[in-house]
C-alpha positions as CSV (number, residue, x, y, z in Angstrom):
1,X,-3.8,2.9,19.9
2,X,-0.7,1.8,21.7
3,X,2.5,1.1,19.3
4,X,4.4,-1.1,20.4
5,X,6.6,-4.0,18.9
6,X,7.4,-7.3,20.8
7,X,10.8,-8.5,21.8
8,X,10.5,-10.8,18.3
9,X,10.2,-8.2,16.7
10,X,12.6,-5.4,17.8
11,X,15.4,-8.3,17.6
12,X,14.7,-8.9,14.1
13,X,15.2,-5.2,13.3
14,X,18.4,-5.0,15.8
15,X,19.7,-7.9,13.6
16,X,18.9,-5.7,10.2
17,X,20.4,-2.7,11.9
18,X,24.0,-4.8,12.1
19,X,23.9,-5.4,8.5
20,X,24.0,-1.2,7.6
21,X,26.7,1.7,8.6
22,X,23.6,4.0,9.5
23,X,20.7,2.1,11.6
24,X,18.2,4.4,9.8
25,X,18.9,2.3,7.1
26,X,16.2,-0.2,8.2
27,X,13.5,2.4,7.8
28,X,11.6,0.6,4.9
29,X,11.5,-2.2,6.9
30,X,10.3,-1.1,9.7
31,X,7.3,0.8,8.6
32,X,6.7,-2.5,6.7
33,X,6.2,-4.2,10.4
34,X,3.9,-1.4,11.5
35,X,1.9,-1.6,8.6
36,X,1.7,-5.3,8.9
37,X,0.8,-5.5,12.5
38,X,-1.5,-2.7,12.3
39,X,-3.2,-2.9,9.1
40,X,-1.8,0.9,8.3
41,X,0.4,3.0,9.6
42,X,-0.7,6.0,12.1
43,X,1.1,9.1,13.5
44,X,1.6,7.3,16.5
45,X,3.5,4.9,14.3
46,X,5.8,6.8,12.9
47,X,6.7,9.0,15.9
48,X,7.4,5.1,17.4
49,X,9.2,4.4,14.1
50,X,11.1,7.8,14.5
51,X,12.2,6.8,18.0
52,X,13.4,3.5,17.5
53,X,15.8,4.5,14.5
54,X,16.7,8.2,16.0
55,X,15.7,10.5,13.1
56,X,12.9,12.9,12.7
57,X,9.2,12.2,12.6
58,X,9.6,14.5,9.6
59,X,11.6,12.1,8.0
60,X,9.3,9.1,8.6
61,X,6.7,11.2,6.9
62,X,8.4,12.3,4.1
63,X,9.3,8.2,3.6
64,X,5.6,7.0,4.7
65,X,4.3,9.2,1.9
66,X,6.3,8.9,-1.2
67,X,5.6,5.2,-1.1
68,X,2.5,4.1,-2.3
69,X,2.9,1.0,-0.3
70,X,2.4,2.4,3.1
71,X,-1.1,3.4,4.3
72,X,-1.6,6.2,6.4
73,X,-5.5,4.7,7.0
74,X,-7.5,2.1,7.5
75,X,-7.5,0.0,4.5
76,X,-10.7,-2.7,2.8
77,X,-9.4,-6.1,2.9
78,X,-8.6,-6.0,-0.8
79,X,-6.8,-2.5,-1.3
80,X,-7.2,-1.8,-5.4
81,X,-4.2,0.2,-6.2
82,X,-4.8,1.4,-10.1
83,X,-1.7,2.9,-11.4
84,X,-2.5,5.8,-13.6
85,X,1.0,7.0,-14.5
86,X,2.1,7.6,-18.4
87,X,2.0,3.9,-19.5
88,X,-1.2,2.6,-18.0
89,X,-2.9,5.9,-18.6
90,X,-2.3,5.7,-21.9
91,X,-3.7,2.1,-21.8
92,X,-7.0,2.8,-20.3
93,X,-6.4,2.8,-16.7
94,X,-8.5,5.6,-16.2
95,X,-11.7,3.5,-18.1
96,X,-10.6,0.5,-16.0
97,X,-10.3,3.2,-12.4
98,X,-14.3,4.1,-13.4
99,X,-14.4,0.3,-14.0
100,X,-14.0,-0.2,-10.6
101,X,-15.5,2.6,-9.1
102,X,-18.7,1.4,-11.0
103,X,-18.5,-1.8,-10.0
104,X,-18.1,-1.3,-6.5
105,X,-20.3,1.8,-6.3
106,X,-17.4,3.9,-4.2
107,X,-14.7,6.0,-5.6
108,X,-11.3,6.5,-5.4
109,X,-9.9,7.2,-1.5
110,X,-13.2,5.4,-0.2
111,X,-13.8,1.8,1.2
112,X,-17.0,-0.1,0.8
113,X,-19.5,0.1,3.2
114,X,-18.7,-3.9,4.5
115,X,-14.7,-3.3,4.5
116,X,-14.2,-5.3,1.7
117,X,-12.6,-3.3,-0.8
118,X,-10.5,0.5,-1.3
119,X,-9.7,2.4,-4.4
120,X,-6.8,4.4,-4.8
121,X,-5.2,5.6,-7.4
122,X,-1.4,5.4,-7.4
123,X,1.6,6.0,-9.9
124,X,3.8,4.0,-11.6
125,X,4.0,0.2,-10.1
126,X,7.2,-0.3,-12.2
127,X,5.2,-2.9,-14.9
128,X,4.9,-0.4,-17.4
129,X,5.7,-3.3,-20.5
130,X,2.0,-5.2,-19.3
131,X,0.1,-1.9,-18.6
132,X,-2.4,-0.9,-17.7
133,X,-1.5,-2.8,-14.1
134,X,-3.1,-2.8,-10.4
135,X,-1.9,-3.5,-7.2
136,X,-4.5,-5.7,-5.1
137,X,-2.6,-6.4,-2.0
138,X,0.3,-7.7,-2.9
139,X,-0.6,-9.2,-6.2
140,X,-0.1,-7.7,-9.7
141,X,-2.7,-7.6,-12.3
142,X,-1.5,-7.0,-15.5
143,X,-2.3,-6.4,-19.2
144,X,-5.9,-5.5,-17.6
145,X,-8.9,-5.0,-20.1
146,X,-12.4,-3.5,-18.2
147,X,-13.7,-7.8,-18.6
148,X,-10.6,-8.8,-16.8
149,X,-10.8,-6.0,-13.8
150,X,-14.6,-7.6,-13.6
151,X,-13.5,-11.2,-13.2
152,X,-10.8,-10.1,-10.5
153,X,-13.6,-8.1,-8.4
154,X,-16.5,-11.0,-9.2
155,X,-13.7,-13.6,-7.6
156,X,-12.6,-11.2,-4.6
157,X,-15.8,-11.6,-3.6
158,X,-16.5,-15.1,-3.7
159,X,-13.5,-15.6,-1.7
């Protein structure tokens, strides 16, 4: 797959670039573009990424990775990120992570058969005070009991 942004889109991140003393400043928001135009973002991605900020693939990677928010693969259209860090763990989020994997008969890292829905476990989403949380998309679900992650899954598809 080609990577390429259009002229829309490499003027809005020229524009960010003017606002910081270091263009690879924009970096965050970049991959945010790939990930948003492609659905995730592949190597081909970063080394584009890379490229068009002048730093190292390596760097890209390192920044890809430590974020749960970027996707290195092909994602469901509902992507179920269950924090299991401290707070949630100690709140159930490993009941509510079987939960899930029960109710949608796949397991964490997998995406169900009809591309509707992926697991993955991630850590902290930074709502530790209404744990145990998950990330679907770009919507919190919070203060989640194994009835409630039920609901969310019965409505996701029905939508």
């Amino acid at each position: 797959m080609e990577v390429q942004f259009s002229e829309q889109e490499l003027q809005t991140i020229e524009n960010l670039k003017t606002r910081y003393l270091k263009p690879d400043s924009v970096i965050l928001e970049v991959l945010y573009l790939l990930q948003e135009k492609y659905g995730y973002i592949t190597r081909e991605g970063m080394k584009y990424a890379a490229d068009l900020l002048g730093i190292t693939e390596e760097h890209v990677l390192g920044v890809v990775t430590f974020y749960s928010m970027f996707n290195t693969q092909p994602v469901g259209k509902y992507h179920l990120q269950v924090c299991t860090n401290v707070s949630c763990m100690l709140k159930g989020a490993y009941s509510l992570l079987k939960k899930i994997e029960s109710e949608l008969n796949i397991k964490k890292g997998e995406t169900t058969p009809d591309g509707l829905f992926t697991i993955s476990e991630v850590e902290c989403l930074g709502s530790c005070g209404t744990a145990p949380v998950i990330q679907i998309n770009e919507d919190y679900y919070e203060d989640l009991n194994e009835e409630k992650v039920t609901q969310i899954i019965k409505e996701l598809k029905n939508r």
